[in-house]
C-alpha positions in Angstrom: -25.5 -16.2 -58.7 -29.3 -14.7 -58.3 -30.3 -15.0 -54.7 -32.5 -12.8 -52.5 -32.5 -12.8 -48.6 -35.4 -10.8 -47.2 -34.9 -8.2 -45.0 -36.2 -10.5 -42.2 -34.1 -13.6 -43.1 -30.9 -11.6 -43.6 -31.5 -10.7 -40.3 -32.3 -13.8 -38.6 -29.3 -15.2 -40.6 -26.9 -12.4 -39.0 -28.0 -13.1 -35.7 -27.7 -17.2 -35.9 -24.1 -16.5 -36.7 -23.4 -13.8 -33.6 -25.1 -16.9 -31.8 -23.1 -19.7 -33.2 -19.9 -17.6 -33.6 -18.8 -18.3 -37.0 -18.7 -15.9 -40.3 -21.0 -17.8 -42.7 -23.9 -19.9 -43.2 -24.3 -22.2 -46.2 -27.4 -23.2 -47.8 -27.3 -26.1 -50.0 -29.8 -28.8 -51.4 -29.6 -32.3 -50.2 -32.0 -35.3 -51.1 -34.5 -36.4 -49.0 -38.1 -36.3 -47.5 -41.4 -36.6 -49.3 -40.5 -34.7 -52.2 -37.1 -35.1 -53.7 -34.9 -32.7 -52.1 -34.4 -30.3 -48.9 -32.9 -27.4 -47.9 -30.2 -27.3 -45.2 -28.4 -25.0 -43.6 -24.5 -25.2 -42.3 -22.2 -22.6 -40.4 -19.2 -22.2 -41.5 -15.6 -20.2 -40.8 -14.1 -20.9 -44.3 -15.2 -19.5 -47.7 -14.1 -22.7 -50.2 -13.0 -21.6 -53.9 -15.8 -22.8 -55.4 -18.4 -21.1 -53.2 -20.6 -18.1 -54.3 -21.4 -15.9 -51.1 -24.5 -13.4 -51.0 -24.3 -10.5 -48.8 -21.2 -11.4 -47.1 -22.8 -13.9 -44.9 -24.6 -16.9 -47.0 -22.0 -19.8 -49.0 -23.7 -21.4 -52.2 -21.3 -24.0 -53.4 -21.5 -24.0 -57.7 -22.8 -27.7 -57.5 -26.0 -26.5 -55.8 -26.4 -23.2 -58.0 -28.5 -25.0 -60.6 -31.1 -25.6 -57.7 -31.0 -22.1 -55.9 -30.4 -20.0 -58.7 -33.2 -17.3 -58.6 -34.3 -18.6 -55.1 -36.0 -15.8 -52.4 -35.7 -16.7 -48.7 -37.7 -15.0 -46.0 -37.9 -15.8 -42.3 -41.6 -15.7 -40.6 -42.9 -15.9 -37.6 -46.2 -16.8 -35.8 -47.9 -18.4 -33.1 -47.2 -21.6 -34.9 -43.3 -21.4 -34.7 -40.9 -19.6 -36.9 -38.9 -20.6 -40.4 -37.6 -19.9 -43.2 -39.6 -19.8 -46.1 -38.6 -20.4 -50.0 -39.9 -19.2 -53.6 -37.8 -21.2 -55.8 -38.9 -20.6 -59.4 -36.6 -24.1 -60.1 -39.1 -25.9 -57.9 -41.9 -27.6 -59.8 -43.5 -29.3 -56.8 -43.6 -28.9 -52.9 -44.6 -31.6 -50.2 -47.6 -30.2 -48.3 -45.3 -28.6 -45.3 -43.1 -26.9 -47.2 -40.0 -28.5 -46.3 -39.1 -30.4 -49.6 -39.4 -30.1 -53.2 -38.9 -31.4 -56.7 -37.6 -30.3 -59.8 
């Protein structure tokens, strides 16, 4: 599985799991919002057998490979707030925030 975690979201991602005290976080895609689907985060102790993990830290589950497949993450952060940010080369579409897209 093709993922890439910037340097700044791998680290954001490290520290949300020293603060949360658990060894993963998943990412998967869930329907919902104004344009099909959404990205959302879990933590998680347990590595499942049909996960895919990305630099020892991040769970993919194979049903949500087809979506995030390719996928670069990066974390920013301004005066506006901070959050992850996604270039997924699956998405065809994006609501105007940035928070949901369509394939």
């Amino acid at each position: 599985m093709n993922l890439t975690l910037s340097d700044n979201a791998y680290l954001h991602i490290k520290n949300l799991l020293k603060e949360n005290n658990k060894s993963y976080a998943r990412l998967q895609v869930k329907g919902g919002k104004c344009a099909g689907f959404i990205y959302e985060w879990t933590f998680e102790d347990e590595l499942g057998n049909d996960d895919h993990i990305i630099d020892n830290m991040v769970l993919v589950h194979k049903m949500n490979e087809l979506y995030l497949t390719g996928i670069e993450i990066d974390f920013k952060k301004d005066l506006m707030g901070s959050n992850f940010t996604y270039l997924n080369p699956k998405a065809q579409s994006h609501c105007g925030c940035g928070v949901s897209f369509a394939v």
